[in-house]
N, C-alpha and C positions, 0 to 999 in steps of 0.2 A: 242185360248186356250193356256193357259201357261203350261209349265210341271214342275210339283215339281222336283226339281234338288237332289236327293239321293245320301246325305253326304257318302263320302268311306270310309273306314277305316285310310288310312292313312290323308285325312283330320282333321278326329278327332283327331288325335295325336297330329300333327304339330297344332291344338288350346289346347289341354292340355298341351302342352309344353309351348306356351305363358303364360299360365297360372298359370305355375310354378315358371316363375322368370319374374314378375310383373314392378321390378326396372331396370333401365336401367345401375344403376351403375356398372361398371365390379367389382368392390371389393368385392361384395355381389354374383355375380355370380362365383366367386372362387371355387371351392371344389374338392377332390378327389387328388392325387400326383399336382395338380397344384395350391394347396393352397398357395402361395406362403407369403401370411399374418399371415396364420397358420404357419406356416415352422419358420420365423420371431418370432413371438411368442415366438414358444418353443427355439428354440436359447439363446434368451433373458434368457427367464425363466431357462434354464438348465445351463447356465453359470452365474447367481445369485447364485444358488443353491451350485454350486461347491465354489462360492467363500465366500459363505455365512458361511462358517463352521461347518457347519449341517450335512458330508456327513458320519463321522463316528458315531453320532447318529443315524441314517438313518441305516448306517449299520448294527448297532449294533440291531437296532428295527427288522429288516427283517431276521434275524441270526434265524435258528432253536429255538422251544422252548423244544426242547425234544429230545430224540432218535429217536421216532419213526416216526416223524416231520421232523428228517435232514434224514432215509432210505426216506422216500415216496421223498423228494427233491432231494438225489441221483439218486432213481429210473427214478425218471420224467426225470433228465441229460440225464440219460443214452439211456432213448427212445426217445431223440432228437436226440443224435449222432448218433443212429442207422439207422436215415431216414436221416441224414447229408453228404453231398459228400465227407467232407471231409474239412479240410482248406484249403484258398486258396494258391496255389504253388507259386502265387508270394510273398507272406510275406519272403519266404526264400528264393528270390536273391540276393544275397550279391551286394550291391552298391545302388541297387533300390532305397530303400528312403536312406535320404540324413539322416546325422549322427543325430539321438535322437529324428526323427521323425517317426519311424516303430511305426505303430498302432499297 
């Protein structure tokens, strides 16, 4: 007599996880801080951007439309510095970055 063999929990998983990424090619299975095609990407695209000549339009587009539009944008500032540790202390050691390049 055979005995049905009762699937465990973690066998289910490890078959839903094959399940999930069906292709073998690793470019597809990229995601999460190790996108590194996404990452590439935006690169690309943020350095068009800048070069494109667009960015004071841009700016100009995202600029308050109101009073009451640039308080709520001040206020929002102001309750992220409030959870903020602070800048980082190495921005302000003198020599660190090399001349014209301090972010």
């Amino acid at each position: 007599m055979k005995k049905n063999r009762v699937q465990e929990p973690k066998d289910k998983a490890r078959k839903n996880e094959k399940q999930q990424f069906p292709t073998k090619d690793p470019q597809q299975q990229e995601f999460g801080e190790g996108n590194y095609t996404a990452a590439r990407n935006y690169d690309k695209a943020a350095t068009a951007f800048a070069k494109s000549g667009e960015v004071e339009q841009a700016a100009k587009a995202a600029a308050p439309r109101n009073a009451k539009e640039a308080a709520e944008l001040k206020q929002a500032e102001a309750e992220g510095r409030d959870r903020s540790k602070g800048e980082d202390r190495v921005l302000h050691i003198k020599g660190f970055f090399p001349q014209g390049s301090k972010p």
